[in-house]
Structures are given as C-alpha cells and as structure tokens.
C-alpha positions as CSV (number, residue, x, y, z in Angstrom):
1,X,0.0,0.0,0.0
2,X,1.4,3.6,-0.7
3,X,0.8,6.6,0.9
4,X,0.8,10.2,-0.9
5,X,0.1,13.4,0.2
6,X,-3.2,13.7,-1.7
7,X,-4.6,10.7,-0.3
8,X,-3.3,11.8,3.3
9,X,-4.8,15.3,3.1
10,X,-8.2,14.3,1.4
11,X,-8.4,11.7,4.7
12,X,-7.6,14.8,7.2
13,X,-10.2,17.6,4.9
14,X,-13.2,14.3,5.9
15,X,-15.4,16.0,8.6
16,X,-16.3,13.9,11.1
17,X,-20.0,13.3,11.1
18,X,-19.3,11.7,15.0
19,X,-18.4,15.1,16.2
20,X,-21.4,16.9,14.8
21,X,-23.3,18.3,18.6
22,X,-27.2,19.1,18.5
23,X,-27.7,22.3,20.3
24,X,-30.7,21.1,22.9
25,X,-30.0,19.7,26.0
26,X,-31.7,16.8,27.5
27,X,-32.3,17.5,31.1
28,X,-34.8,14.2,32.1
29,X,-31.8,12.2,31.1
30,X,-29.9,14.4,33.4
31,X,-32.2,13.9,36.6
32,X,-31.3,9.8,37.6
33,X,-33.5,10.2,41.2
34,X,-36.4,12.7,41.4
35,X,-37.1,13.9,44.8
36,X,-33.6,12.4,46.0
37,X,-32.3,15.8,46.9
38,X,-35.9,16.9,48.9
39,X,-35.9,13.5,50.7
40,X,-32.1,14.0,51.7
41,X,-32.8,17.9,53.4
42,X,-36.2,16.2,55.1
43,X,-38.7,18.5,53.0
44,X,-42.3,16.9,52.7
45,X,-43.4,16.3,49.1
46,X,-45.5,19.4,47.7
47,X,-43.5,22.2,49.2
48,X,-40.8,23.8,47.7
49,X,-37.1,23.7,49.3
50,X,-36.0,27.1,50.6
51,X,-33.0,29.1,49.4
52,X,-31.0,28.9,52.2
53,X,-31.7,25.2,52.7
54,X,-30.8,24.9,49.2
55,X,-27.3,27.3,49.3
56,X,-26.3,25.4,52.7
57,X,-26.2,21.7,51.0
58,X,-24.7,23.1,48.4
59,X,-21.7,23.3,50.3
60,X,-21.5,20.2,51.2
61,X,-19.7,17.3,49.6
62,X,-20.9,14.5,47.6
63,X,-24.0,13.1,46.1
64,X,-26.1,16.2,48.3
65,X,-23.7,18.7,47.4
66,X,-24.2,17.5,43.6
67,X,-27.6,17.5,43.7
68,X,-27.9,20.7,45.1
69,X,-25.5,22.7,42.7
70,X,-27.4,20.8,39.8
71,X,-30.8,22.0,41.5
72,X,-29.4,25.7,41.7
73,X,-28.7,25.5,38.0
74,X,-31.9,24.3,37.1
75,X,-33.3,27.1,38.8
76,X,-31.7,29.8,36.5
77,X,-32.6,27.9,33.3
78,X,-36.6,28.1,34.9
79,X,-36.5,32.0,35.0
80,X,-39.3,32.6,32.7
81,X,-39.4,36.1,30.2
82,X,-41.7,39.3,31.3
83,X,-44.2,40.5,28.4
C-alpha cells in the first residue's frame, strides 16, 4: 500500500459526522433520582425547598452537594421572560 500526500490530506479535509453536537440539552436524562435531593434535606413532598436550605447543601460534599449545585442551576434555566 502507498501513501501520498493527496490521499493523506483528502483523509484529514473528511469532517467527522461523529463530532457533529445538536444544540438542545436533554435534562430528564440528566435527573437519575427525582425527589432524591428533597428526601435528603427532610422537606415533605408538595413544598418547595427554601434558598437557604438549598445554598447550605450546596456546600457540602458528595452526592447532596451535587444534587444541590445541579438544583441551583436548574433554577436559573426556569427564570421565565416578562411581556
């Protein structure tokens, strides 16, 4: 088998079709436990966890500490637009 320069630069000019990235984000696929992080503070279902609950876990190390950040983040991607 030989190997020119055409053949070479033809193979590096190929886009890569793997690479290609959709622009929406999938968050369901993000959220493995539902409720995880509101079972974890002790908050009953129906009520909404309060910022300060919320800023303190974040704080914290693992899995809560995740969850929390995460939670945080979904709560600036909620903010909805004034008319």
């Amino acid at each position: 088998m030989t190997i020119n320069s055409s053949s070479i630069s033809q193979e590096i000019m190929k886009p890569n079709i793997k690479r290609k990235r959709s622009g929406s984000l999938n968050i369901k696929k993000a959220i493995k436990k539902p409720g995880a992080l509101r079972k974890s503070l002790g908050i009953k279902k129906g009520k909404t966890i309060p910022a300060s609950k919320l800023k303190k876990a974040a704080k914290s190390k693992g899995k809560l500490g995740q969850r929390a950040r995460f939670a945080m983040t979904l709560k600036k991607l909620r903010k909805k637009r004034r008319s």
